[in-house]
N, C-alpha and C positions, 0 to 999 in steps of 0.2 A: 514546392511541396510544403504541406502549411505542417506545423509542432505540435503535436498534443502537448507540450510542455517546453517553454523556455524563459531562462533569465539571464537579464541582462543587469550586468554590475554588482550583483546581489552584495549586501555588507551588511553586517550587525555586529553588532556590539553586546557586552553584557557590563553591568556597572556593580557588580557583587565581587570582592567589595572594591575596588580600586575597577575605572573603565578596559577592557578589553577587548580587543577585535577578534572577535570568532570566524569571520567568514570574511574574506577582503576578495572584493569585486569578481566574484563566481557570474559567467557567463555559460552556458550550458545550455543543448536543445535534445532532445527527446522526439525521434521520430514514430508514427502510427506503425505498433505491431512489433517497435523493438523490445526485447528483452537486458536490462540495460543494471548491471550492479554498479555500486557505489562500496568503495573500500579504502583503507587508510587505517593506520593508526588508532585506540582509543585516543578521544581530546582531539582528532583531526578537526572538527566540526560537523563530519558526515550526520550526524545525527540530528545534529542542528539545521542543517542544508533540508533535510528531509521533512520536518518542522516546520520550517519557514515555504515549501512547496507545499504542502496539503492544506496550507490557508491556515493552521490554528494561530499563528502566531503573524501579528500581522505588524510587527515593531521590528523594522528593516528599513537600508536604505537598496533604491535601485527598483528593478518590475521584475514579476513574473505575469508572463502571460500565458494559459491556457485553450489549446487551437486560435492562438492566433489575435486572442483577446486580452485585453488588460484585466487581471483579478486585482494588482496589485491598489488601493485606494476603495475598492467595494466595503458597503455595509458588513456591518457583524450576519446581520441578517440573509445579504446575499451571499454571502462566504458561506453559510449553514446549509445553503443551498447547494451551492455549488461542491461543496463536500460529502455531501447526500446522495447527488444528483451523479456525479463528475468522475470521484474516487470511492475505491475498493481499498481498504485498509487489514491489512495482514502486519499484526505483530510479534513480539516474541512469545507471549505471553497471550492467549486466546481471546482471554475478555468476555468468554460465553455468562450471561445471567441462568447461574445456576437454577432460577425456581420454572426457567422455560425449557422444555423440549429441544431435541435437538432441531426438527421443524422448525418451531416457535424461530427458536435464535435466528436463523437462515433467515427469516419473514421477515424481519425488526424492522431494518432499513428500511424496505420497498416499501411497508403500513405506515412509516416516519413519510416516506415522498409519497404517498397514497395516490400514485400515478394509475393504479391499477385494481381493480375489485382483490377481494382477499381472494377468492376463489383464484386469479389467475396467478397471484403471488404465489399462493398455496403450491401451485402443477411449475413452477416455476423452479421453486425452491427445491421440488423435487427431484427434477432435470438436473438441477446444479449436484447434487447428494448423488445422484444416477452417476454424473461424470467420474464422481469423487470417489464410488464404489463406496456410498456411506447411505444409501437408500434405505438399506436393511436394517440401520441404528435410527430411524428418523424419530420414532418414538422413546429414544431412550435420553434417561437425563444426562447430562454431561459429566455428571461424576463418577456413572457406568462407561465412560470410552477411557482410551487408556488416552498418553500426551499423543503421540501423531495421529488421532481420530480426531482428537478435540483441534488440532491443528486444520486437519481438512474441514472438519464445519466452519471454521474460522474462513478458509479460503471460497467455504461456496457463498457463506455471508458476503463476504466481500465482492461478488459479484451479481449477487439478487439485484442491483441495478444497474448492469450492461454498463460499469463505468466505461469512460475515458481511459481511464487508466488506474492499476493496480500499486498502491505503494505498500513495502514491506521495510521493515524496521528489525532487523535479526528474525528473520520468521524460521531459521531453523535451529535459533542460539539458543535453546533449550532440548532438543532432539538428538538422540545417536544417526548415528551412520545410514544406518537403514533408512530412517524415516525421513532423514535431512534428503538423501536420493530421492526418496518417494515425493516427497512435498516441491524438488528440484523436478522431477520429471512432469509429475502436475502444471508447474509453471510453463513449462517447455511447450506441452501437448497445448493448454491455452495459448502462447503465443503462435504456434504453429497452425493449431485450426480454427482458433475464433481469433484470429489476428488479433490478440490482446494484447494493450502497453504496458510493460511491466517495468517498475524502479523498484529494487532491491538494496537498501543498507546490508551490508553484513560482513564478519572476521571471516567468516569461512571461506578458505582461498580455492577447496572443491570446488566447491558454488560457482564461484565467480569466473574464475575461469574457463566455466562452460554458457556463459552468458554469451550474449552477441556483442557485449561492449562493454570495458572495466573502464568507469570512472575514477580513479586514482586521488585521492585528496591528503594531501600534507598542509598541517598547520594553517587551515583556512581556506585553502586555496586549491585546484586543480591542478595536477603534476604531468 
């Protein structure tokens, strides 16, 4: 059965100011359609771990390979790629350009991989807002939705191009109760009907516990 995502030996360092090892040889696979958190401690590394898998950071020792292939040694260039193309990115913090539509934002990505006329981005992005019951705000700015709308345009963003796989970074560490469930059930219904891969960072031990699979990390390391 081939990984949407594994690494093998993973290790980095940070040298601010004195050398430190943040991550000591993290092996880890991610199978197609798991729903899968990642939790620990602040300072575990989880954050870092998560860093170093979405390709932005490519000063590590060890591989990460991507269904099956080596990301780990690719161009700046193909790495831009492959995080365009590959990953859906849900953070804590939305990251919508205020002077675009709610539409507009949804569209960025797929107009950035211009894999597709606007017009089918366009019915696309639509479908995505449809899922998210955020159809009816498409034309509003972002600073008319309240935190958990701005939240789901964030998640239909992150899927305008049919990733590989969905990584979150606290996506509900700004959200009450309510909306942490809501944006929890959203993820669910995606991994349940569009078999989507989802990696979650996050404290929230709700969350986690209702995932398919709690990666544990103390001090670097997988527990």
């Amino acid at each position: 059965m081939s990984h949407v995502l594994a690494t093998k030996e993973l290790t980095k360092y940070f040298y601010d100011p004195v050398k430190f090892q943040v991550l000591k040889g993290i092996s880890m696979s991610i199978n197609h359609g798991e729903f899968v958190s990642i939790v620990g401690k602040s300072g575990c590394g989880k954050s870092t771990l998560l860093y170093l898998l979405s390709t932005m950071d490519t000063d590590y020792e060890g591989q990460i390979l991507m269904n099956d292939s080596l990301v780990t040694g690719k161009s700046d260039k193909e790495l831009a790629v492959i995080r365009n193309e590959k990953i859906g990115f849900v953070f804590q913090f939305h990251y919508l350009l205020s002077e675009y539509n709610v539409l507009k934002n949804v569209m960025l990505p797929g107009m950035k991989l211009g894999k597709l006329s606007e017009k089918e981005i366009e019915h696309n992005a639509m479908e995505h807002l449809r899922t998210l019951d955020m159809h009816e705000q498409a034309l509003k700015m972002p600073n008319q939705l309240s935190g958990g709308q701005k939240q789901r345009v964030a998640i239909a963003r992150a899927l305008i191009n049919n990733p590989l796989i969905i990584m979150g970074d606290e996506p509900t560490g700004n959200l009450d109760k309510k909306n942490s469930d809501l944006v929890f059930d959203i993820f669910q219904k995606l991994t349940l009907e569009q078999k989507q891969t989802l990696l979650i960072v996050t404290h929230d031990n709700d969350f986690a516990t209702r995932t398919n699979r709690i990666i544990t990390m103390e001090d670097g390391k997988i527990i």
